[in-house]
Backbone bond lengths (Angstrom), bond angles and torsions (degrees), N, CA, C in turn:
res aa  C-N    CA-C-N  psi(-1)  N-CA   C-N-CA  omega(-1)  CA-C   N-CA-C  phi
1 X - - - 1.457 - - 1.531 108.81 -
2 X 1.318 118.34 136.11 1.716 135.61 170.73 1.430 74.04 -50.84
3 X 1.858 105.67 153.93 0.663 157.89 125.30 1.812 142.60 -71.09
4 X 1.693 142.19 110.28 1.088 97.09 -173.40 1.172 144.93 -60.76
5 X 1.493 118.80 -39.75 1.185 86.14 153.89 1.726 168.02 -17.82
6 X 1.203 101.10 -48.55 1.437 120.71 177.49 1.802 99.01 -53.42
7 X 2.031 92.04 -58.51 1.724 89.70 166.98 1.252 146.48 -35.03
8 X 1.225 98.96 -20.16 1.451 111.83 -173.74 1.109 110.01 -99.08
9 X 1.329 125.87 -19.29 1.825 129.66 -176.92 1.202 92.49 -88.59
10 X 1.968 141.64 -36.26 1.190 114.25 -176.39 1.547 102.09 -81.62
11 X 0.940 114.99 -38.05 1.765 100.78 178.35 0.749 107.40 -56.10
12 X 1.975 144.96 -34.00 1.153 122.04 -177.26 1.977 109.51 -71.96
13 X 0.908 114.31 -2.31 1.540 116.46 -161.80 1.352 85.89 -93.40
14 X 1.211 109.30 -56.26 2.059 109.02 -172.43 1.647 92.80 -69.00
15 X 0.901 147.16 25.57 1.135 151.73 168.17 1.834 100.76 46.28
16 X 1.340 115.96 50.86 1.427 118.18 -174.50 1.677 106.59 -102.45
17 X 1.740 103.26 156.86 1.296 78.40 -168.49 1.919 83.42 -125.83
18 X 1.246 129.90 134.76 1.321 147.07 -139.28 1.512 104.02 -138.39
19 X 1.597 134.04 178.97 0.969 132.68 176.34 1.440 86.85 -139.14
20 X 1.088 104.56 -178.56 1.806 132.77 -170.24 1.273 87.68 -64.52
21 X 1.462 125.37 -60.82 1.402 124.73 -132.89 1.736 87.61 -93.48
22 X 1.196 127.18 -25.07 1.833 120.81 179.27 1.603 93.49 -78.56
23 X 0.937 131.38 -25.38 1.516 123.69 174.34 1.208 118.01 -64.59
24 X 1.015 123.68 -15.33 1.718 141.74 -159.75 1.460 83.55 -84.97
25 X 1.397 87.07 -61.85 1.753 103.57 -148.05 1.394 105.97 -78.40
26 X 1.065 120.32 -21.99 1.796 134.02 168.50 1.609 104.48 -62.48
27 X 1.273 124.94 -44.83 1.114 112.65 -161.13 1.527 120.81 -101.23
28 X 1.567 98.29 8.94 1.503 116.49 148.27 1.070 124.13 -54.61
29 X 1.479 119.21 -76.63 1.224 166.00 -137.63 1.409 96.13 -91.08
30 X 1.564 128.88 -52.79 1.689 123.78 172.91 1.654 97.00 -65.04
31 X 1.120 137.94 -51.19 1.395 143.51 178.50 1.202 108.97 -24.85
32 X 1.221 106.82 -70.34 1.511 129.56 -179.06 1.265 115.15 -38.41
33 X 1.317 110.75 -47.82 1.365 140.50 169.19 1.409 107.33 -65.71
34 X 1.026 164.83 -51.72 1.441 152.72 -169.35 1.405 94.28 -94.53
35 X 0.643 129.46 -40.61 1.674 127.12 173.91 1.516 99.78 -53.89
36 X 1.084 151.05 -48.12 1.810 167.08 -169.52 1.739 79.92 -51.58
37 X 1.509 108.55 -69.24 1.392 119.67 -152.01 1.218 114.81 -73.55
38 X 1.489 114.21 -26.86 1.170 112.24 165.64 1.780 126.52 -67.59
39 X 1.305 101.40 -27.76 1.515 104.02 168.77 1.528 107.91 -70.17
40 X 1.399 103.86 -63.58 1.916 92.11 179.06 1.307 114.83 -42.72
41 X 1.063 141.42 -23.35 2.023 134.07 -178.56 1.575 98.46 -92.30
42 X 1.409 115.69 16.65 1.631 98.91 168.71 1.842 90.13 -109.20
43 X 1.380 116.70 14.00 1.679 113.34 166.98 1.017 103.21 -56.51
44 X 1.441 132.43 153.64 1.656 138.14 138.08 1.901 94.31 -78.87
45 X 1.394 102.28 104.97 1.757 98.27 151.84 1.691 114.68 -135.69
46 X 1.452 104.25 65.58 1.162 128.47 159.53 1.369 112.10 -50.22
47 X 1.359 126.64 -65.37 1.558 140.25 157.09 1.019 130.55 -65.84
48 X 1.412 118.24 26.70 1.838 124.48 -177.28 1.235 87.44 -110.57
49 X 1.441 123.41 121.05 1.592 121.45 141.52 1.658 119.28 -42.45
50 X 1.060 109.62 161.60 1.237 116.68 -169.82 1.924 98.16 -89.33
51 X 1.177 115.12 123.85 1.963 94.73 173.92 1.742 86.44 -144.46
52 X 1.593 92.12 179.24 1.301 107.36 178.74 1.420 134.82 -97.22
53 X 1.764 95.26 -18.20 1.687 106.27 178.45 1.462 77.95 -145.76
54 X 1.882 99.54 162.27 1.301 102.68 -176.42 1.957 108.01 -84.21
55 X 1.305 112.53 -10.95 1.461 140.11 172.11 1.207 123.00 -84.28
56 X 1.521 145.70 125.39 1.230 139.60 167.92 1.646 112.03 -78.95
57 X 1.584 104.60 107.43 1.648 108.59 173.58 1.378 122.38 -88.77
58 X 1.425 108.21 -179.46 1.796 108.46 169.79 1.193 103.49 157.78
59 X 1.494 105.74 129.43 1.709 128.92 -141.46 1.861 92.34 -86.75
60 X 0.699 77.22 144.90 2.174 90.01 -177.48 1.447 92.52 -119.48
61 X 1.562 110.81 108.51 1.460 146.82 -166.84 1.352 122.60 -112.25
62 X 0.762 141.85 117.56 1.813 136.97 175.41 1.754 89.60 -80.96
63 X 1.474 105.34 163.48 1.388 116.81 175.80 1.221 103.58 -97.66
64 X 1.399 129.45 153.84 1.519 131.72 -176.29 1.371 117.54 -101.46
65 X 1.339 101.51 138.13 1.761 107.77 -152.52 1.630 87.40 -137.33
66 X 1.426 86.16 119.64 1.802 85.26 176.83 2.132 92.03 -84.75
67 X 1.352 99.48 160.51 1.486 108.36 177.07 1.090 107.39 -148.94
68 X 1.436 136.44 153.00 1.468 140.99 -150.39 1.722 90.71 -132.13
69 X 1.281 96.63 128.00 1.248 100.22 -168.55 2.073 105.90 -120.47
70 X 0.872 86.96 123.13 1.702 88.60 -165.90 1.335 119.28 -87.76
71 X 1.578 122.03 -6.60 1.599 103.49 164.96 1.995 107.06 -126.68
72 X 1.709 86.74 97.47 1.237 129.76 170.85 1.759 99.65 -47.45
73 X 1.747 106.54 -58.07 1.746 95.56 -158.03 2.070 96.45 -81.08
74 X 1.173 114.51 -13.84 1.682 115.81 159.27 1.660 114.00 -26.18
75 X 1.436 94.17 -65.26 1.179 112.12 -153.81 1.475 104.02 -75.65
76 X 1.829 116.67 -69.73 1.589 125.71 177.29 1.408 98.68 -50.06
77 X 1.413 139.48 4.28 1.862 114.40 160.67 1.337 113.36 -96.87
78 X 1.504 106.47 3.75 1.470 101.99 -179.36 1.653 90.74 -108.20
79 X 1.021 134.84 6.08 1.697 119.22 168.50 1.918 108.05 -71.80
80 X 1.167 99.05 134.74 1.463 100.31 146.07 1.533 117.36 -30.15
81 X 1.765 123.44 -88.47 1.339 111.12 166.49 1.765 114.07 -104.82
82 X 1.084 106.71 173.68 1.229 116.11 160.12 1.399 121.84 -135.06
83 X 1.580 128.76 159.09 1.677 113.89 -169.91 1.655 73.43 -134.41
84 X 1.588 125.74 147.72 1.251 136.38 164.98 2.093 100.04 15.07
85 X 0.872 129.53 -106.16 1.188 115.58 -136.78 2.055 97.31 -116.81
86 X 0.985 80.64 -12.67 1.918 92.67 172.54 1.426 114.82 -118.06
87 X 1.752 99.71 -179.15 1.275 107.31 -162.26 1.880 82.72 -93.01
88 X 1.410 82.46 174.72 1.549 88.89 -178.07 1.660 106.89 -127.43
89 X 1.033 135.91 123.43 1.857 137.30 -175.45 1.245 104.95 -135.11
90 X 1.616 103.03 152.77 1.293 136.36 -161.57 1.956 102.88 -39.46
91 X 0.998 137.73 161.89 1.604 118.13 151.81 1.538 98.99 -93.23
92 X 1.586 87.23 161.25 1.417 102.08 -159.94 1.627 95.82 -146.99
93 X 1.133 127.73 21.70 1.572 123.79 175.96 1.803 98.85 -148.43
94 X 1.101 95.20 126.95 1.399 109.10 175.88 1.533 117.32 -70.73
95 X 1.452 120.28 110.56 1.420 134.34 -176.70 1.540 120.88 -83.81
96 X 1.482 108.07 -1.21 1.352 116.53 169.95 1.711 107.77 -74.23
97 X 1.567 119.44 131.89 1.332 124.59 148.30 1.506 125.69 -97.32
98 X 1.482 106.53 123.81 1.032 136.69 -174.08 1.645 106.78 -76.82
């Protein structure tokens, strides 16, 4: 069983910042947790392929179709602002050099 202590060196590693009393309760709860894992490695999966999900996935995608869309002033009257021919948004990158 974790110890708190120990808790506190991985939170300090995840750079987390915790109280006494979540340490308590953390080091239940991870316990619990390595204890889980320790039962699963008493499996025999000699005959398990190795995979990544126990499910075979695959993303259902539309293909990308650029389209030219012809009413430009439609659209820029529904912006908040507009500047001549674009939309206009907040700045968001700092132009000061340090």
């Amino acid at each position: 069983m974790l110890d708190q202590e120990q808790v506190h060196k991985i939170a300090h590693l995840a750079r987390l910042e915790i109280t006494a009393e979540e340490e308590t309760q953390f080091a239940g709860q991870l316990s619990s947790i390595l204890a889980y894992f320790e039962q699963l490695s008493e499996l025999d999966t000699t005959d398990v392929p190795p995979t990544t999900r126990a499910i075979e996935l695959s993303n259902v995608t539309r293909p990308d179709r650029s389209v030219v869309y012809d009413h430009q002033e439609d659209l820029l009257s529904q912006a908040p602002e507009q500047e001549g021919e674009f939309f206009r948004v907040p700045q968001i990158l700092n132009t000061d050099e340090d």
